[in-house]
N, C-alpha and C positions, 0 to 999 in steps of 0.2 A: 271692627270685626262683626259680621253677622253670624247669627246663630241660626239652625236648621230645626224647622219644626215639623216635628212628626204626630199625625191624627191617626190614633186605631179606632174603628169602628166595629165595639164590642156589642157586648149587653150589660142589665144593671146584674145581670146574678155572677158575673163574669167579672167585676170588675174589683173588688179585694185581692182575690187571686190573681190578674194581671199587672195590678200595683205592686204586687210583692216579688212575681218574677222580674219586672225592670231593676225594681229593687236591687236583687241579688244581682242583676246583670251591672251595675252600676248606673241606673242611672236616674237621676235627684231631680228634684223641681218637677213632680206629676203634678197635670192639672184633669180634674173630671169634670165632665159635664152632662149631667141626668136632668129628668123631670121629675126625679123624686122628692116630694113635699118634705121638707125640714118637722120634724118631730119635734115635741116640748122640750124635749133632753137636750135634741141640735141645738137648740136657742137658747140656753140656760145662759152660755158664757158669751153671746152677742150681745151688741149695742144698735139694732133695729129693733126696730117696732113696725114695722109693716115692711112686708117680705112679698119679692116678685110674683107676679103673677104667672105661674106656668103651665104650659099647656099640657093634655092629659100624657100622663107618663104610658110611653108604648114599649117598658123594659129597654130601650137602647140606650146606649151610652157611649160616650168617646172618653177617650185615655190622652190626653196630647203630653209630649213628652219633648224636650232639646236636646240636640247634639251641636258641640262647639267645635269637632277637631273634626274634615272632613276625611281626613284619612282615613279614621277607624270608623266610619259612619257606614259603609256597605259591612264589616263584620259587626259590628253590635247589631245590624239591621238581620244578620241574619240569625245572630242569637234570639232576637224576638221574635223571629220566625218560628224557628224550632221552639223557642218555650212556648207558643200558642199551638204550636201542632201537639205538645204532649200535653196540655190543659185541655186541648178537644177531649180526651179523655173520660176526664172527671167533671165538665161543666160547660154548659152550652156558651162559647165564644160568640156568637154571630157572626158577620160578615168575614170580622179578621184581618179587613184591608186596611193598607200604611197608605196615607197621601201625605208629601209632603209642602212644605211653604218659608218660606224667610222671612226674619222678623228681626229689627233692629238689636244692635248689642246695648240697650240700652240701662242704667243703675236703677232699676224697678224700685228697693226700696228706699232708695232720696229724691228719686224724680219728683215726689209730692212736694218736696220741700220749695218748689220755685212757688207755690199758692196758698202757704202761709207765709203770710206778712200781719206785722203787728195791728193788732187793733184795742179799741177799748171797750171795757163795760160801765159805763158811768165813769167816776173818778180812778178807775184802776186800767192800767197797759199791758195787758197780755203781750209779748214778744215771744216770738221764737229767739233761741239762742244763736244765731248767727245773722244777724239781723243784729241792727244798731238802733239806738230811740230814739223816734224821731225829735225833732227839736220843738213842735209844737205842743210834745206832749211830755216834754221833762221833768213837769211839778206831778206826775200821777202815781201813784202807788204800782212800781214796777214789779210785774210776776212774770219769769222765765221759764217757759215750757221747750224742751225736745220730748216730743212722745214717744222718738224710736221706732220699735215696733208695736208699744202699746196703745191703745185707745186715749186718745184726748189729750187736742192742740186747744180748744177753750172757743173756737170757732163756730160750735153747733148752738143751736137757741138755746137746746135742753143745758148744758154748760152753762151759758149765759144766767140762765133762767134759776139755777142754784147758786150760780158765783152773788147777784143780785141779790139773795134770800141769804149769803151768808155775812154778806155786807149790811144785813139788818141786822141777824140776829147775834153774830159773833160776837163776846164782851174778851175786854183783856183776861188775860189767865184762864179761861174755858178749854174744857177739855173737848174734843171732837172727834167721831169715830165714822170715816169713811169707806160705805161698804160698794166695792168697785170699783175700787183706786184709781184705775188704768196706768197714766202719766205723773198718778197725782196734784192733778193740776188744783183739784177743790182743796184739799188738804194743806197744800201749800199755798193758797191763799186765805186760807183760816191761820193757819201761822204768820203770814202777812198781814193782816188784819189785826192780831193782835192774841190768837191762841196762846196756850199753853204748850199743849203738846195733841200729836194725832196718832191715832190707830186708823189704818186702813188692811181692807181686805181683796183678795183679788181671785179670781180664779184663773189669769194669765200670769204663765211662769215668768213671760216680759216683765211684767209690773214692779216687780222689786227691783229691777238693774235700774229702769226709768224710774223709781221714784229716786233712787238713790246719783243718779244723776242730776234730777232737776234740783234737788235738794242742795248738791255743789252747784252750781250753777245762779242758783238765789241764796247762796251764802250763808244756809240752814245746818246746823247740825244732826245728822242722824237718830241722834239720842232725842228731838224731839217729831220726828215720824216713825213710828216702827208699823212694816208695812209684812205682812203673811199672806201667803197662797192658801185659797182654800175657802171652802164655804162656809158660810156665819150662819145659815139659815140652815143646813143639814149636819154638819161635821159637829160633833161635841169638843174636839179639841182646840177650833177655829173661836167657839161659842167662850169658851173656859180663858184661852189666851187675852179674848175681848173684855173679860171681867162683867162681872152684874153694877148696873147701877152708878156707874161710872163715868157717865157721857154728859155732857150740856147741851152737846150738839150731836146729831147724824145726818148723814146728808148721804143722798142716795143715787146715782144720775145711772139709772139700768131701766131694762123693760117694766114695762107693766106690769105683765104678768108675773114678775120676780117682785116687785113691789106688794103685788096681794099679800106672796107667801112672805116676804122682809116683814109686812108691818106685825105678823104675829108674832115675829121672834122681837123685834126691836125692843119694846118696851123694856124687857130685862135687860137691857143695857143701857137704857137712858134715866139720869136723874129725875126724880121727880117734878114737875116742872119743866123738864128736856125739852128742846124743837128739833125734831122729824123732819128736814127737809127732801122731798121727792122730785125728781126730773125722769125724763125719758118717756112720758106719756104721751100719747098722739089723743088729740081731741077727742076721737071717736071713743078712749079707754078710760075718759075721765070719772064717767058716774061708775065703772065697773070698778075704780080703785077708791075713786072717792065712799061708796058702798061697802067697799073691805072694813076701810077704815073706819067709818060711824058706826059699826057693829063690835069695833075692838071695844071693847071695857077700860082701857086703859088708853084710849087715845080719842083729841079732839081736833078735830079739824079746826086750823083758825086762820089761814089764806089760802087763796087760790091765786097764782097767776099766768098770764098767758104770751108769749111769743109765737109769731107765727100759729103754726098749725098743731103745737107742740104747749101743754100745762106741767105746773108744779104745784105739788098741793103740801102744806106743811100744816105740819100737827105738832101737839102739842101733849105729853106725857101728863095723867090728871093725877 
């Protein structure tokens, strides 16, 4: 079955207000598309680090929206008609016109699943779970990821680039506190390696179903990842759950920019002696975090490494 795609050609001041009337009309899966620049707030819960380049924003915007049943598709069309004639109103609509297009009935969120396949990081096999181990790589240290809808299949450098730094530093019985869970894919291979137990935090609601999944899946118990929504670097309740002083490990794989403001909170969570592992840095970001960090009082840089176009920098609690 194909689905019908419809394009309104609004404005950007126009377009909360025409999200909320489909809304109430029934109808799910809006998609927008602006030239408005993403703010530091938009970015806080992404996993980019360099963000499209867009041309200059001229207030326009489009609304696209689906329709599955052709029957009711001339009357929902004409309820959005009417709900944009009484929003002329209150707020400049622009144009207002519907064009339509077909686009396959396709499973938007498994289709990704055909382009992960297993691979390795040195001596360790990342697998996806429905996927089978290969046979050349049967003696390796197996970690089972479904990310779901969250962040991290183990696939990007920056992953790579922590999972490598925790294969240094992880000792048996160490405790570890991963701040942006996602999939908890680092976390559960800190428990693989040889952890104790992990604290992760997430500021996607996804993250606790997926950690709690991949945890069945590599045959982990619950009771040693406890994973919370919510930010470690603002929330005091998020900070408190996480305990003072408590950590051997932290490991980080978020923006840069969240990395400045992470390594001021960090230290009162990590043992004395702790390792600070960071990812998600784009080359160009390296002396700006690397610079956060040599001014902390309480932190020393003691590696840097590099995949691709992408660094990890880990420090060390003094």
């Amino acid at each position: 079955m194909k689905w019908t795609k419809f394009t309104l050609q609004t404005t950007t001041e126009a377009v909360d207000l025409i999200s909320s009337m489909l809304s109430d009309i029934g109808i799910e899966g809006i998609e927008i598309e602006d030239n408005i620049p993403l703010s530091e707030e938009d970015t806080k819960g992404m996993f980019i680090d360099i963000l499209p380049e867009l041309p200059p924003d001229d207030g326009t915007a489009k609304v696209n929206f689906y329709l599955e049943d052709p029957a009711g598709t001339e009357r929902i069309l004409r309820q959005v008609e009417e709900g944009l004639e009484d929003l002329r109103q209150f707020t400049d609509v622009g144009k207002g016109t519907i064009t339509m297009s077909e686009t396959e009935d396709k499973d938007w969120i498994n289709n990704w699943k055909q382009y992960f396949k297993p691979f390795t990081v040195d001596d360790i096999l990342i697998k996806p779970t429905w996927e089978t181990v290969p046979e050349e790589h049967e003696d390796k240290l197996l970690v089972q990821i479904d990310p779901g809808t969250a962040f991290g299949t183990g696939m990007h450098e920056t992953t790579q680039l922590c999972i490598r730094q925790l294969r240094r530093y992880v000792a048996d019985g160490c405790i570890v506190l991963d701040v942006g869970t996602g999939s908890g894919i680092l976390g559960i291979t800190a428990l693989k390696l040889g952890a104790r137990r992990v604290f992760g935090t997430d500021l996607d609601e996804n993250a606790v179903s997926a950690v709690w999944e991949n945890l069945e899946a590599n045959e982990i118990s619950r009771e040693k990842f406890q994973v919370v929504r919510g930010n470690i670097i603002e929330e005091e309740t998020v900070k408190e759950q996480a305990g003072d002083g408590c950590y051997d490990i932290a490991v980080a794989n978020i923006l840069a920019p969240v990395i400045i403001l992470l390594q001021a909170e960090i230290a009162r969570h990590l043992k004395q002696g702790g390792i600070f592992i960071t990812s998600g840095i784009l080359n160009t970001k390296e002396e700006e975090v690397r610079a956060a960090m040599e001014k902390n009082a309480w932190l020393e840089v003691v590696e840097t490494t590099y995949q691709g176009d992408w660094v990890s920098i880990t420090a060390r609690k003094k």
